[in-house]
Every structure is written in C-alpha cells, then in structure tokens.
N, C-alpha and C positions, 0 to 999 in steps of 0.2 A: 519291419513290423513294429510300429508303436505300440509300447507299452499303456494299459490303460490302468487308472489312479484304482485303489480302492479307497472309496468316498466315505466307508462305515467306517475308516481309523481317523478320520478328518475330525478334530476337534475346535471348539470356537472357544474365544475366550471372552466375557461380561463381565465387566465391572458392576457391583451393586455397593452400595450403601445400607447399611446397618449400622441402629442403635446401640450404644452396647448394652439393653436388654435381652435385644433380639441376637446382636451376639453370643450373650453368655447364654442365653435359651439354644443356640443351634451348637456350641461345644457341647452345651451337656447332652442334648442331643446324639451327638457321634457318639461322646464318649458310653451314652446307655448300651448304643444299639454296633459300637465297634467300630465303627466305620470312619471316613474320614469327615468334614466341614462339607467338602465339596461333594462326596456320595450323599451325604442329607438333602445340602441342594438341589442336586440333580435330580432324585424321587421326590419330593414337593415341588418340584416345578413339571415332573412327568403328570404326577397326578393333578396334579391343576389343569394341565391343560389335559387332559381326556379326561375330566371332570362327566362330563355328558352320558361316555361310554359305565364310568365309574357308577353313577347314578342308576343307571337300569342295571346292572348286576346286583349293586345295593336293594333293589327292587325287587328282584328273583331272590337275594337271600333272605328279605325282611316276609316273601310272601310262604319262603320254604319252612321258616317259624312258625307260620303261623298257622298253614299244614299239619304242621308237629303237634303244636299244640290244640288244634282242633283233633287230632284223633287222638290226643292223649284224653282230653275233655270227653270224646265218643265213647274209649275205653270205661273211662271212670261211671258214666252214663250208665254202660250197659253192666256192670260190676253189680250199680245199684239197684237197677232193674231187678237184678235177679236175687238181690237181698231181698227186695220189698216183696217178691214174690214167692218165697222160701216162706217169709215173716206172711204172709197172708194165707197162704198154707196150713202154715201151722196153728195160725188164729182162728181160719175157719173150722177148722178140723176138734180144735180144743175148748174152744168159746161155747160159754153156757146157753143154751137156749134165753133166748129174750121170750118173757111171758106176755101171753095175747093181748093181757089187758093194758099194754104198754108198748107195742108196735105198734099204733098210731100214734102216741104222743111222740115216740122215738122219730117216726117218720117227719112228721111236722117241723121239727125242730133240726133235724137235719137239712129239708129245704130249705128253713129260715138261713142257718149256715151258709147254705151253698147260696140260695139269693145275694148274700150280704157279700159275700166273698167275689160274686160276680160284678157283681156292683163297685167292688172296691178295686177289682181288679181294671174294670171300664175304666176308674177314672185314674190311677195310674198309669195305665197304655197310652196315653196319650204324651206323657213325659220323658218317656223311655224311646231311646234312641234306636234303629234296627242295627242287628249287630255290625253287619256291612260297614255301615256309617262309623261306627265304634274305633272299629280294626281299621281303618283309612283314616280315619280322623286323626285315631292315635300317630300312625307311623305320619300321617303329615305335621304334628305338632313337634316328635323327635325330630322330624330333618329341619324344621325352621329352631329348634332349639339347636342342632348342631351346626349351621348355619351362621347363628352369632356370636 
C-alpha cells in the first residue's frame, strides 16, 4: 500500500525584493500585529489575490451600513413626526382665534409663501442628485480613493 503525501503541509519558497522602505514598513508591520515578516506576507498576498471575492463582501458590508443608517435616519423621521404633531396639537388647541377681518389677508399671503417656496423649490430639484446616486456615488469615490 503506498503512502499518499499530504499536499496542505507542502510549503514553497519565493524570493522577493524589497526596498528598505518597504522593509522597515513590513517589520513594523509584524511587529504591530505579533506575527512574523513571512505571516504579513503571506495575508497580503492571500488578500490580493482573492481581491475579487474580497470586493463583494466589502459590498455587503458597505450596503449593511447603509441599512443601519437608513433606519436610523427612518427612526429619527418618525421621532419628529410625532414632535411636530404633539406641537400642532397643542397650537391648534391654544391659538387665539384669527379675526374675520384678517383671514383673507392671512390666506393670501400664505399662498404667496407657498407659491414662492414652490418655485424655489422647482428650481433647486433640478441640482439635487437622487439619493440612490448619492449613496453609490459615494462608496464608488471611497473605493477609487482606497485604491490609490
């Protein structure tokens, strides 16, 4: 019966060249994180090359933040809601009667408002990015900034 090798203890050996910037960067390296020169090596060169697999997890984490932070954003929404609705409550409830002879000027002038606002709001919307674009835009400008 021949023996057969086990292949997982099989180790290779590489010769590389290094700077000695990039030297003294990968001692300090071990030395942060405990390890040896060659366990540095060997994790930057794993993650290099499954770079690809690395990417789409990086992808699932950057979209689980953003999850987070959209219902943190929902919460805080609905917090407010319910201030402004407490606060409208108690206004209508407490607020002096508006006299007759001053609920059309009031009204007028409140359309005016609301025209102008609509108006301004038109021409703002147009510069304003949709959120979508915002939140992808962003995490593709972190990966080309971590990248270089």
């Amino acid at each position: 019966m021949a023996k057969e090798k086990d292949t997982s203890l099989l180790t290779y050996e590489t010769h590389v060249r290094l700077t000695a910037e990039m030297r003294k960067l990968l001692s300090q390296r071990a030395n942060d994180e405990g390890i040896s020169s060659n366990a540095v090596i060997q994790k930057a060169i794993s993650l290099y090359l499954t770079k690809d697999t690395m990417d789409e997890s990086l992808l699932v984490a950057k979209m689980t933040d953003v999850q987070r932070q959209i219902a943190r954003i929902k919460h805080e929404i609905d917090v407010k809601q319910k201030l402004d609705l407490e606060w409208y409550q108690y206004f209508f409830l407490f607020a002096p009667p508006i006299p007759k002879d001053e609920v059309g000027l009031r009204m007028q002038k409140a359309n005016k408002d609301v025209q102008a606002f609509l108006q301004n709001f038109k021409r703002r919307v147009t510069s304003i990015k949709p959120l979508i674009e915002t939140i992808f835009g962003d995490m593709l400008e972190e990966e080309a900034g971590d990248e270089k």
